[in-house]
N, C-alpha and C positions, 0 to 999 in steps of 0.2 A: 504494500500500500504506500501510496505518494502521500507526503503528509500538504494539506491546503491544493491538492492535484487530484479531486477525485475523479476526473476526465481519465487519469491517466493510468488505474486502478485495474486491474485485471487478474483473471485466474486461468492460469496455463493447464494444459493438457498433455499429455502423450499417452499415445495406446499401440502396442504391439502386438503382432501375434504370430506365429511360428508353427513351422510344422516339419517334422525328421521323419527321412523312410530307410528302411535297409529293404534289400529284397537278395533274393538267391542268385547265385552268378555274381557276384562282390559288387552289386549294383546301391549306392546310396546318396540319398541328397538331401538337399530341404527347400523350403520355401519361407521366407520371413517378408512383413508388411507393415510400416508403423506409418502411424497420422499427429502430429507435432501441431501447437497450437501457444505460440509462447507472442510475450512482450519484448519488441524487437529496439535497437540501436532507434534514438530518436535522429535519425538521420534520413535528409531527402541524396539524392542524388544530383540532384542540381542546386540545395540549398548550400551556402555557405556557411550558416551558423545552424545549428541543431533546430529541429521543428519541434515544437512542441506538442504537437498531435498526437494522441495514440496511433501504434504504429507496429500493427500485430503481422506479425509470421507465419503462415501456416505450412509445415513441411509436408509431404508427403513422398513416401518410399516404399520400393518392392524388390527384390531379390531373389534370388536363385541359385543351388549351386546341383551339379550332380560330379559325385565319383565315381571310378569303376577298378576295380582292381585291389581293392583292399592295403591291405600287409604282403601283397604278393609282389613278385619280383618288377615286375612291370603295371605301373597306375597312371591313371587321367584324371585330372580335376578341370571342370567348367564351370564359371561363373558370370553372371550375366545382372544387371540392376539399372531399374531407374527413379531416379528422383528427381522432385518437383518443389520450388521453394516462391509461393505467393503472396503478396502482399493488398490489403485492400484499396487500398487506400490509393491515388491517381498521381500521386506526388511520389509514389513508390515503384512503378510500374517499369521504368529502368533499371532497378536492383533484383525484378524479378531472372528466376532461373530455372533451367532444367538439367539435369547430368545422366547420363548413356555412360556407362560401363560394362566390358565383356574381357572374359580370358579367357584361356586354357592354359594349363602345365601338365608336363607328360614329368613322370617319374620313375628310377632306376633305382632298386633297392641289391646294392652287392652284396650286406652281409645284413645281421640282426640290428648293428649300429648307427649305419649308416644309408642315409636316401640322398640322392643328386635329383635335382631338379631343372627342367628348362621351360621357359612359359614365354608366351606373348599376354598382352593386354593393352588395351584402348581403352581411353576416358575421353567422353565428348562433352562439353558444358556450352548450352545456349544461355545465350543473354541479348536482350533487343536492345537493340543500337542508340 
């Protein structure tokens, strides 16, 4: 709470949810999705000095990942996500975003010790001009 701000006063949120699979053939992955609801930077993007407006956040996110190969001598990991970061407010709409994320990594496992990894990955981030 803002003390003499109650314009500015607000109660945030976050909610998550998840979901893990295994399956036969050393097949496993998951899914996760959260929704974010917070009080943001009082900042415009074209402002010079801080706005004093409320000036909420709302994130939203999804992800994915699947394995395949376990503890075995040869494995795959793929991951894949995107997120989305809004703002209501019209003085805000330039600091809006969105992010695109994907991999893979293959995996060599020589002994009980030790795993080598090699992966690609892409991160894409829009933002309007």
């Amino acid at each position: 709470r803002y003390l003499d701000e109650s314009t500015l006063d607000n109660t945030s949120y976050s909610l998550a949810a998840g979901w893990d699979f295994q399956t036969v053939m050393q097949l496993s992955g998951g899914i996760e999705a959260s929704l974010d609801q917070q009080l943001a930077s009082p900042t415009a993007s074209t402002a010079e000095a801080p706005d004093q407006r409320r000036n909420l956040a709302r994130t939203q996110r999804i992800g994915g990942r699947l394995q395949w190969g376990g503890q075995s001598t040869l494995s795959v990991e793929t991951r894949a996500g995107y997120s989305r970061v809004d703002y209501p407010g019209a003085a805000y709409l330039g600091s809006e975003s969105s992010r695109r994320e994907a991999g893979i990594t293959g995996y060599y496992r020589p002994g009980a010790r030790l795993r080598l990894g090699l992966g690609v990955r892409g991160d894409w981030t829009d933002q309007p001009a």
